[in-house]
N, C-alpha and C positions, 0 to 999 in steps of 0.2 A: 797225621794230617799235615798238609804243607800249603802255603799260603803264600801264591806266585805273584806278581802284575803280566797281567794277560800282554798278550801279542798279536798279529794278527796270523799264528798257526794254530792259536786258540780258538778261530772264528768257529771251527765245524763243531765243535763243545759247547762253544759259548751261547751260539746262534739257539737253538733249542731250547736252551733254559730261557735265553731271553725273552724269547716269542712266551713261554708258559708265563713268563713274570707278568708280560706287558698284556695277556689275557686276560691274567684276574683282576687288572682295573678297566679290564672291558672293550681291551685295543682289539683290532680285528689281527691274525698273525700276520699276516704279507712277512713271508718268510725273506724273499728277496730285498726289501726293505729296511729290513731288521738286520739283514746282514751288512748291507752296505751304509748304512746308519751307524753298527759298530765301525766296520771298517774305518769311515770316515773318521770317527772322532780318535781311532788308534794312530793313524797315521799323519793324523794333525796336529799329533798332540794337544787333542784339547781335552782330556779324559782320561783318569786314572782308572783300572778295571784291576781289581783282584781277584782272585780264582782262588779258591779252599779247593784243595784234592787228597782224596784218601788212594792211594795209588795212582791209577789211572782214572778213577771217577769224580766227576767233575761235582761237589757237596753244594758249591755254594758261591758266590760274586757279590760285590759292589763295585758300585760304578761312584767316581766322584769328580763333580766338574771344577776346578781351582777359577777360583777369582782373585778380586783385588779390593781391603778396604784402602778407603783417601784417607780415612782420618788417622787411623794408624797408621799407613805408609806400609800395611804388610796384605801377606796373600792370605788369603779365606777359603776354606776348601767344603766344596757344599757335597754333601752326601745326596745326591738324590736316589738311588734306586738300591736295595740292600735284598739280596733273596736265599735262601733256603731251600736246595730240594726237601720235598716234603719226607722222604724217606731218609733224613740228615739230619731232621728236626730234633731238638734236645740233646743235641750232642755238641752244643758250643763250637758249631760252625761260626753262625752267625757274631759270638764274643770274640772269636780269632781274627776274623775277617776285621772288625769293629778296632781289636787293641793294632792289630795292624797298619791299619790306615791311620788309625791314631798315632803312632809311632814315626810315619811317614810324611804325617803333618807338622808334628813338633820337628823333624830333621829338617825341613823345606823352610821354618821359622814363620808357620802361618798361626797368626792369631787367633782364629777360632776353626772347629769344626760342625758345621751346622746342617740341620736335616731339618725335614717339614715331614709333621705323619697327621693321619686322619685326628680327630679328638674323637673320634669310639675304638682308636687300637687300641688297645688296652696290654694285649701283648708286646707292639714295641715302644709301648711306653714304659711300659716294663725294663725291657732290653735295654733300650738305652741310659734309663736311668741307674741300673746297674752299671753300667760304663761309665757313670759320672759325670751322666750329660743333662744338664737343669731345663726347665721350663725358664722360656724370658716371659718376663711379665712386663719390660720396661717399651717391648716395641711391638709393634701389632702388623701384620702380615694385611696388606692391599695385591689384587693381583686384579690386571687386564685381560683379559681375554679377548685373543684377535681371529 
């Protein structure tokens, strides 16, 4: 298994898994959307995208948006989106992709690496606590909806 940052020659790979990721929390596909949604944030760099591949097949992705804390003075790199083909399951796709990005954060000198998961996943609270990723108990998550 090999574990790239995507491009946009990645897109015709990538686009598919994507559209299946953004399905199971209910998105409608808009194929064309999803692809130039990738595109956008490759080409802007505002998005890191890693690809897991066992030859030419495409296992697995995370997408990470980089920010910035003030009080540290360092960057923050937010994990939002982490997926698994389903036929890749159990084979420490997801841990590679996981120490990888991790690996790419500590090079970059970012302060923390943070994700949001449901409180009934139970599986990647699993995952990630095997990676040595804590629960914060000290701050408590507000979100706007526009």
């Amino acid at each position: 298994m090999r574990i790239i940052s995507a491009n946009l020659e990645h897109l015709d790979q990538l686009t598919p898994m994507f559209i299946h990721y953004r399905e199971l929390y209910g998105a409608m596909p808009q194929a064309e959307a999803s692809k130039d949604f990738l595109t956008q944030r490759l080409s802007k760099q505002e998005a890191i995208i890693l690809l897991a591949f066992a030859e030419d097949t495409l296992l697995g992705f995370c997408l990470v948006y980089p920010s910035f804390s003030s009080v540290s003075l360092r960057p923050i790199w937010i994990l939002n989106d982490l997926y698994v083909a389903e036929g890749a399951r159990r084979k420490q796709v997801a841990h590679k992709l996981l120490k990888a990005i991790t690996e790419q954060a500590r090079a970059k000198n970012a302060v923390r690496l943070r994700v949001s998961i449901h409180a009934s996943n139970e599986i990647a609270q699993r995952l990630y606590e095997s990676a040595n990723f804590f629960e914060d108990r000290h701050f408590r998550n507000y979100i706007l909806l526009l």
